[in-house]
N, C-alpha and C positions, 0 to 999 in steps of 0.2 A: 639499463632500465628501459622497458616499454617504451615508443614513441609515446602513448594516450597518457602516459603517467608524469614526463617529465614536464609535461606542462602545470605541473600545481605545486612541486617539492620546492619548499622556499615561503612560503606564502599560503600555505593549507588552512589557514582559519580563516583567509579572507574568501576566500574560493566559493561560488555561488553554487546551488542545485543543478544551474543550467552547468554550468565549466567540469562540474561532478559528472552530469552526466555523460558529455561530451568526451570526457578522456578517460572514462569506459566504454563508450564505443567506438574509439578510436584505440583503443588497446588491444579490442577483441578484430577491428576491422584491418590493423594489422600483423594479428598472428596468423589471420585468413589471407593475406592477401587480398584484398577484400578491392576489384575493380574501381578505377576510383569515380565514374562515372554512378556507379549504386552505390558508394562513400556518401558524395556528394546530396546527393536525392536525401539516405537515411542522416546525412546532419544537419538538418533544417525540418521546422513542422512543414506540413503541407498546407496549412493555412489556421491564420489567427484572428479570434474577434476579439474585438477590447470596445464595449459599451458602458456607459454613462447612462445611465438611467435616474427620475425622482421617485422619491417616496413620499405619501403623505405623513407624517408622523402622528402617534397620538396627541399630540398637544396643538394639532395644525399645521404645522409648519410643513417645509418640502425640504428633505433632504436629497442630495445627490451622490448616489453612490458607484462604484466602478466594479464592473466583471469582466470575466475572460472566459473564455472558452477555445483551445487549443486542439485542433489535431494532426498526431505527429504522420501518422499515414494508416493507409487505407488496404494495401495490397491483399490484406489477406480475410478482408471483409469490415463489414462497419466499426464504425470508433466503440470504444469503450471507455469509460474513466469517472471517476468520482465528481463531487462538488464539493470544493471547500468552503466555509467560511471565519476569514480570519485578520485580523485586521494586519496580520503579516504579508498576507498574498501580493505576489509578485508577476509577472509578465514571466520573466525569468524562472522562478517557482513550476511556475504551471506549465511553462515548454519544456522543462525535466521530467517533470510527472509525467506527462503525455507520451513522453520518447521511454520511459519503464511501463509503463501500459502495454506499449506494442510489443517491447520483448516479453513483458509477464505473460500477456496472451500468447507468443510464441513459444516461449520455454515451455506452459503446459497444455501446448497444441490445440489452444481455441481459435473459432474463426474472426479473431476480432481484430480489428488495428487498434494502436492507441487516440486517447483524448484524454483530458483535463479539463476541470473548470473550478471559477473561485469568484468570491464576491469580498472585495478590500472593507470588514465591519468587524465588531465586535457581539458576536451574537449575545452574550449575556448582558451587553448594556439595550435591547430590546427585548419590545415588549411581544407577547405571541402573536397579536395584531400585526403588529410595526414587523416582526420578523414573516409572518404570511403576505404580507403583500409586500413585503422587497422578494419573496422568493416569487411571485407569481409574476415581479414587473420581470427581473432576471430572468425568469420562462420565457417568459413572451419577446426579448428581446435576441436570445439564442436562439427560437423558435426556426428563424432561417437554416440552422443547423443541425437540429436535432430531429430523432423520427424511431422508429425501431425497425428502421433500415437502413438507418444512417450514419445515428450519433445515438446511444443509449447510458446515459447519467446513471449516477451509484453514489448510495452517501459515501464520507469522505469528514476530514476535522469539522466537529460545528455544524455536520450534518447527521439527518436521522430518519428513518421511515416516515414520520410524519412530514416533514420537509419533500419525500420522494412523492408522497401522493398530493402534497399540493402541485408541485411540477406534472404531474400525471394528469391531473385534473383541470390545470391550464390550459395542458397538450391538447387535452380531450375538447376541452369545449369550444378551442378553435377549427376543429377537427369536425364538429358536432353527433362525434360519437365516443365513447370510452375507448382508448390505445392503451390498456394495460402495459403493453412491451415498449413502451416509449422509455421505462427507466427501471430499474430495477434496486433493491432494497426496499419495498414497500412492503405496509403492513400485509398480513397475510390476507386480511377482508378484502383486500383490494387486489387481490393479484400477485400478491408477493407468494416468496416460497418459503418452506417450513424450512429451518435449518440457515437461513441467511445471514441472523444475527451473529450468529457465531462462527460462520463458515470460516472467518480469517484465521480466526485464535487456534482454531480446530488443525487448519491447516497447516500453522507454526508447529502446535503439538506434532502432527504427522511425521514433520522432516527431522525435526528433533527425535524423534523415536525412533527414526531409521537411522540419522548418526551417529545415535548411541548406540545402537546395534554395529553399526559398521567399526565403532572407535572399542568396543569393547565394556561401553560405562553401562554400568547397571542403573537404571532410571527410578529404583528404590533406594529413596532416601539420598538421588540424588539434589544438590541444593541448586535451587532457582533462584534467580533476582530481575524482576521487572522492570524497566521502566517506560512508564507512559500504564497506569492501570484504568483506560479508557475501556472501548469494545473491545477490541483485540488482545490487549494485556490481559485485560481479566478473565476474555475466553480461554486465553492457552495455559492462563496461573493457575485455572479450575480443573482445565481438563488434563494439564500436565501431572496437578494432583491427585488427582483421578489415578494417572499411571503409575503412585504410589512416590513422587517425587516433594520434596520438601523447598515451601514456599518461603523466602528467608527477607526481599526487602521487595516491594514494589513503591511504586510514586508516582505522582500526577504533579500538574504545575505548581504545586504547593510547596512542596516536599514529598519525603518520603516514611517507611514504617517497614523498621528493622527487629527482628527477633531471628538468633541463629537457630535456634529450637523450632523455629516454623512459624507460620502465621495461622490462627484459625479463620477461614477466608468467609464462612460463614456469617462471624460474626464480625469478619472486615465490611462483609457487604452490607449489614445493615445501618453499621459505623458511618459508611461512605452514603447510605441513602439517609442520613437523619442529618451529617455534617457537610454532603456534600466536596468530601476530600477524604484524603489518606492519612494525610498529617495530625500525627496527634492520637493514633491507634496503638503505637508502638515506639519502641525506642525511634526517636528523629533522623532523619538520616537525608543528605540532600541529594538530589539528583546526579549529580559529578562523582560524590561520593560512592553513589551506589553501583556504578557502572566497574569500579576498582574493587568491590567487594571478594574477597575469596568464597568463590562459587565455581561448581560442577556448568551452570549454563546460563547465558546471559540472555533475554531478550529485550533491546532496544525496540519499543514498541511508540514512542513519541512523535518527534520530529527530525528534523534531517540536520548532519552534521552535529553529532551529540561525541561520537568516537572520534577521536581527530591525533594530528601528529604528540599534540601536547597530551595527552593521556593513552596513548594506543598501548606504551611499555607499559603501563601500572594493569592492566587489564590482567584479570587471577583466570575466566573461567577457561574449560577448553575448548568450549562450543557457544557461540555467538550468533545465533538465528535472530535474524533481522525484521521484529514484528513493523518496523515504519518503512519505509520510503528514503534509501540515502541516510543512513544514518553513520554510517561509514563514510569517510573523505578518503580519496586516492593513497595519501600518503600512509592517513592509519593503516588502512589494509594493506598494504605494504611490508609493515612494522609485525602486522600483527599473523601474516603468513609467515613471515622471517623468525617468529616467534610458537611456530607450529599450532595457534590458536588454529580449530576448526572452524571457519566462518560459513555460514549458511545466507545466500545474496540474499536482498530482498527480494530482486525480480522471481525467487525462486519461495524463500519462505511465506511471503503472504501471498501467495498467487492462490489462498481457499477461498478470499471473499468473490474474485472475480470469474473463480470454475463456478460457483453455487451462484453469481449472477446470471453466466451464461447459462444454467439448468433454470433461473426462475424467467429468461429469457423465452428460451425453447419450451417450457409450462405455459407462459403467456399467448406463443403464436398459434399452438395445435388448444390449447383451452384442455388440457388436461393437467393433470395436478400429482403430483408424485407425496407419500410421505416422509419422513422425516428420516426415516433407517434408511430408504433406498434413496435418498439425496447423500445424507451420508456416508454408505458403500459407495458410493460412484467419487465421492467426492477424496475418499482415501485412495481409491482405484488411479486417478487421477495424479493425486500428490508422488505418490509410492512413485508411479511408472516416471514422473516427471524426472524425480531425487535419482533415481538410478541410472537415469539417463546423463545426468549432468555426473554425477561420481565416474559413471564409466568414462564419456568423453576426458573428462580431469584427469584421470587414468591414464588413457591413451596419449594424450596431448603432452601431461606432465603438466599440468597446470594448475593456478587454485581455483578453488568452487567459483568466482564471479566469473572470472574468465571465462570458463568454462559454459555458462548459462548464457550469456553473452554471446560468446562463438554460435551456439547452439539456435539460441532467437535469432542472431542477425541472418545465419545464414537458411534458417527457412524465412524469413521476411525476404532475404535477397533473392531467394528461389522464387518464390512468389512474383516479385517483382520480372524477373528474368520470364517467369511462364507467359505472364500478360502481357509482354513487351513495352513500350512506351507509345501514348497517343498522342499523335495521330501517326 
C-alpha cells in the first residue's frame, strides 16, 4: 500500500478532511518522487486567519462568532475558494478544502492557488438581518486578505449570491469604489456571470458523460442516485436527465426520495420549494441507504466523508462522480478501486463551479460580459480536455482516477513553484 494511504487503514471513520487530504497528497507526492523540500512547502497552508468577531443580534444582544480564512498557496496565481457557513466548520475542515482548491485549480489549468473560508453558525437559526451583518463583519475582518488580486471568495455550504454581493459590497465601500472581481458567484445585476449557478452540477454532468463513453454505459435510462440535492445535486440530476438518464433517489439532510421508475424532478422541485426538503416526495429512503442503492452512477454531492471503510463494499454503482468535497476516505477508495468501481475525484468532477468562477472573474476585470452558450462551450471545452487528461495520465501511470489528478495538479503547482524559485 501507498505510503499517503497507510496512514488511515485502521481507524478511517475517525480520520479528519485535514488527514484525508494529507494522505492524498502524499500518495500522489510519492508516486512522483516528489523533492521533499516542495513535499514540505505543499503540506502546510501558507497562511491562516482565524477571527473572532460581534454581531449585533435582532433582539440586541452581541453575539461572537469565529471565521477562518485559509490559503494553501499561491504559486500559480491568486487564491481561490468558497465561503462556508456551518455550524460544523473547522480549522481542520477549511485547511482541506484550501489544499483541493489548489489542485482543482491545477488539474483544470486555472491561474489560481487555493483558499478556504467558513464562519462556525447555523445559518437557518438567523435572521436576513442577523445573517447580513455577520457576513459584512466577517468581510471586513478577512478584508487584510482578500482582493481580486489576491484572494477571490465563491459561495460554498450555507452560501449564495446574495451573501456574495453583500461581501462585494463591503469590499467595495472600503475601497470607495465598486470591485466586482473581489468574489465571484454573484447575482448577475451585480457582476456575476450567466451560467454560474449551475456551473458545478453541469460539470459533474460533463465527466460523467465522458466516463460513460469511455466504460461503454449508455447514459439512456441509465439510473442515478443523489446525494446532497442542494446546488450541485440538482444541477447534474437535471442536466443528467436531460442526457436521457433515470433519476431514482436523491436526498438532502432530511432524508431522502426513492422511486425505481424515476423521479418526476419537475414536480420534486416544486415539492422542495413549498416543503423545503426532499423527504416525503417519494418512497423514504435515508442517506446511507442511498449511497448502497443498485445504480448505474452515484453522485455524492453533500458533505465529506459519507463513503467510508464501513460501506465502500455495499456500493452497486460503477461510476461514483464526486459532486462534494472528500467525500471518499482513503480507505474506501481503496475498497472501491479493488472493486473495479469507476470513481471520478472531486478535485476533478466539480472543478465546473470554479472554471465558470474564473470566466465571471476574467468578465469582471475587462467589464465585458459573455452569454450563457459561450460560457457554457468554454466550460465543457474545459471539463472534456481536463477528464482526458487525467484518464490518459491513469493509463500511463497504471493508476486510479485520484491518483492520477493529483500527480497531475501537484506536479504543475511544483513546477510553478520550481519556475519562481524561493524568496529571497
Amino acid at each position: 500500500m501507498a505510503k499517503g494511504l497507510a496512514t488511515v487503514p485502521g481507524r478511517d471513520e475517525a480520520v479528519s478532511p485535514w488527514e484525508v487530504a494529507l494522505a492524498q497528497f502524499n500518495r500522489a507526492a510519492d508516486h512522483m518522487g516528489l523533492d521533499e523540500g516542495l513535499r514540505a512547502i505543499l503540506s502546510q497552508p501558507k497562511r491562516e486567519l482565524i477571527v473572532h468577531f460581534p454581531v449585533k443580534m435582532d433582539d440586541g444582544s452581541i453575539r461572537v462568532f469565529t471565521g477562518y480564512r485559509v490559503h494553501h498557496n499561491t504559486a500559480r496565481g491568486p487564491c481561490k475558494g468558497g465561503i462556508r457557513y456551518s455550524p460544523r466548520v473547522t480549522l481542520d475542515e477549511v485547511r482541506a478544502l484550501a489544499m483541493w482548491m489548489t489542485w482543482k485549480c491545477a488539474v483544470v489549468k486555472l491561474p489560481f492557488g487555493g483558499a478556504k473560508g467558513g464562519v462556525v453558525c447555523d445559518p437557518k437559526q438567523l435572521s436576513t438581518g442577523e445573517l447580513e451583518r455577520l457576513t459584512r463583519r466577517y468581510t471586513t475582518e478577512i478584508s487584510i486578505l482578500i482582493g481580486p488580486d489576491r484572494d477571490i471568495p465563491a459561495p460554498d455550504l450555507n452560501t449564495n449570491p446574495q451573501v456574495m454581493a453583500w461581501i462585494m459590497d463591503t469590499y467595495s465601500m472600503h475601497q470607495g469604489h465598486s470591485v466586482p472581481a473581489v468574489v465571484t458567484g454573484k447575482p448577475v445585476e451585480v457582476g456575476g456571470s450567466e451560467g454560474r449557478r449551475e456551473a458545478t452540477g453541469r460539470g459533474v454532468m460533463l465527466v460523467v458523460r465522458e466516463a460513460a463513453k469511455l466504460l461503454g454505459i449508455s447514459l439512456i435510462g441509465a439510473r442515478v442516485a443523489v446525494q446532497g440535492y442542494g446546488n450541485v445535486g440538482s444541477a447534474a440530476a437535471r442536466l443528467l436527465a436531460g442526457q436521457g438518464c433515470r433519476i431514482i433517489a436523491v436526498s438532502d439532510v432530511r432524508g431522502g426520495a426513492y422511486d425505481p421508475n424515476g423521479l418526476d424532478l419537475a414536480e420534486l422541485d416544486e415539492y422542495v420549494r413549498a416543503n423545503g426538503t426532499v423527504f416525503g416526495f417519494a418512497t423514504p429512503i435515508t442517506n446511507a441507504d442511498l449511497l448502497e442503492l443498485d445504480c448505474d452512477i452515484l453522485i455524492p454531492a453533500a458533505v465529506e466523508n459519507q463513503i467510508t471503510a464501513a460501506n465502500a463494499h455495499r456500493v452497486k454503482a460503477r461510476i461514483v462522480a464526486e459532486g462534494a468535497n472528500g467525500p471518499t476516505t482513503p480507505e474506501a477508495d481503496r475498497i472501491l478501486n479493488e472493486r473495479g468501481v469507476f470513481v471520478i475525484p472531486d478535485i476533478l468532477a466539480n472543478a465546473g463551479g470554479v472554471t465558470v468562477s474564473y470566466f465571471e472573474w476574467v468578465q469582471d476585470l475587462q467589464s465585458f460580459f459573455w452569454d450563457e452558450e459561450d460560457i457554457n462551450a468554454k466550460l465543457e471545452k474545459v471539463m472534456v480536455r481536463a477528464f482526458r487528461e487525467v484518464v490518459t495520465l491513469a493509463r500511463s501511470e497504471r493508476v486510479d482516477l485520484r491518483l492520477a489528478a493529483h500527480i497531475l495538479a501537484v506536479s504543475r503547482v511544483a513546477q510553478a513553484i520550481r519556475l519562481r524559485s524561493i524568496y529571497p
